[in-house]
Residue, then its C-alpha position, 0 to 999 in steps of 0.5 A: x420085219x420087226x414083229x410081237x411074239x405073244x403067249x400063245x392065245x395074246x392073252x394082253x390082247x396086244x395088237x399096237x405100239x401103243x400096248x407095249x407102254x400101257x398097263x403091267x405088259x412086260x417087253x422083252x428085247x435084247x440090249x442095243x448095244x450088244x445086238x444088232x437085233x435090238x438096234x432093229x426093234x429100237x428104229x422099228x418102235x421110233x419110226x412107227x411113231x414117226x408115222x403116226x405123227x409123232x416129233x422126233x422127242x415123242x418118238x425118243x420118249x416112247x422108246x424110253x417108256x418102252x424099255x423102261x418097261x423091259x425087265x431084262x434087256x439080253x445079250x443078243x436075241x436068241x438070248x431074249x428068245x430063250x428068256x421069253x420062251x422060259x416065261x418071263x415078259x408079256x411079249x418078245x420083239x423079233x425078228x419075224x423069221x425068229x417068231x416063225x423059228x420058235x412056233x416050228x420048235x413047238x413053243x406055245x407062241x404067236x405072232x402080232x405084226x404091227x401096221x407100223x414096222x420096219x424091214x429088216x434088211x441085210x447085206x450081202x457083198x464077194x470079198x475083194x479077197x476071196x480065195x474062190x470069187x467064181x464061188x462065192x459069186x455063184x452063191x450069191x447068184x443061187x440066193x437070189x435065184x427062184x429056187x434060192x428065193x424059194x428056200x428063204x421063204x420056206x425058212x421064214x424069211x421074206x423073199x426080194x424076188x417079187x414072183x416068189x413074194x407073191x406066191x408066199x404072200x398069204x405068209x408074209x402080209x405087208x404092213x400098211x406102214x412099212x419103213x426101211x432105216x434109209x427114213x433115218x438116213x441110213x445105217x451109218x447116221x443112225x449108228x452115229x445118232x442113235x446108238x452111238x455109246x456116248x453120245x447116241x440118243x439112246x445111249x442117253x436113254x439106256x443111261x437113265x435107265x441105269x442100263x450099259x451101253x458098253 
């Protein structure tokens, strides 16, 4: 899921969306159109205001004001982590895996999970070509086996088998408001809609904000 990596302490004390567009908090999050990372934070900071009531332009003008107030706006997100972890910004959207990453590394970090947030998932797919399919089918057969399972939860990742989530389920709480991108109807409309580079809404707003979108 899309969480708030903090200062360790959360010294802005932030808990909500609403935290990231009040007062002097600086956001960090990377590029939308360079990560694929960001693309996430982006639909996780739309849809929550979805959820709370907001209209599809409340929701895009909240995404405005938020990275209207995101200093730098960084190639991929392991860059946007290295930039929050050498202490410019307030708070870092990520990965929730990446916020685990980062406190195990011994940076001075927490993490805030959201009510409202998205969850983040990825694909997997046997290449119609692949040289060993009898390989890479027990791979991903492993992956999504109890032991397999297992190791992506001890990686921070939360795990799709329901047995293995339930015993890691003190670590990865469930947000009351959880949504996939499927509310948006899906990757492919969303890349159209949103984040299309000419004509995408948020290709509008990064314009605005003199940022590139290329």
């Amino acid at each position: 899921v899309v969480v708030f990596t903090v200062r360790e302490g959360n010294p802005e004390n932030i808990q909500d969306w609403d935290d990231l567009v009040t007062g002097d908090v600086e956001v960090i999050t990377p590029n939308p159109f360079t990560s694929g990372g960001a693309r996430w934070n982006i639909m996780a900071a739309y849809g929550a205001q979805l959820n709370k009531g907001a209209s599809e332009e409340e929701a895009l003008e909240y995404v405005r004001q938020l990275l209207e107030n995101t200093p730098v706006q960084d190639k991929s997100a392991s860059d946007a982590l290295a930039t929050f972890t050498g202490g410019k910004g307030d708070v870092l959207l990520s990965y929730e895996n990446e916020a685990i990453r980062a406190q195990e590394a011994g940076e001075d970090v927490e993490y805030v999970i959201p009510d409202d947030t998205i969850l983040i998932e990825t694909q997997i797919a046997l290449s119609e070509d692949a040289d060993n399919p009898e390989g890479g089918q027990a791979f991903i057969d492993f992956l999504f086996s109890e032991e397999g399972q297992r190791l992506f939860a001890e990686g921070g990742y939360r795990p799709v088998d329901k047995a293995v989530f339930d015993e890691f389920s003190k670590e990865f709480p469930e947000p009351p408001g959880l949504f996939t991108i499927e509310e948006f109807g899906g990757w492919d409309t969303v890349a159209t809609e949103f984040f299309d580079p000419e004509n995408g809404s948020i290709a509008e707003v990064e314009r605005s904000l003199g940022v590139a979108t290329e």
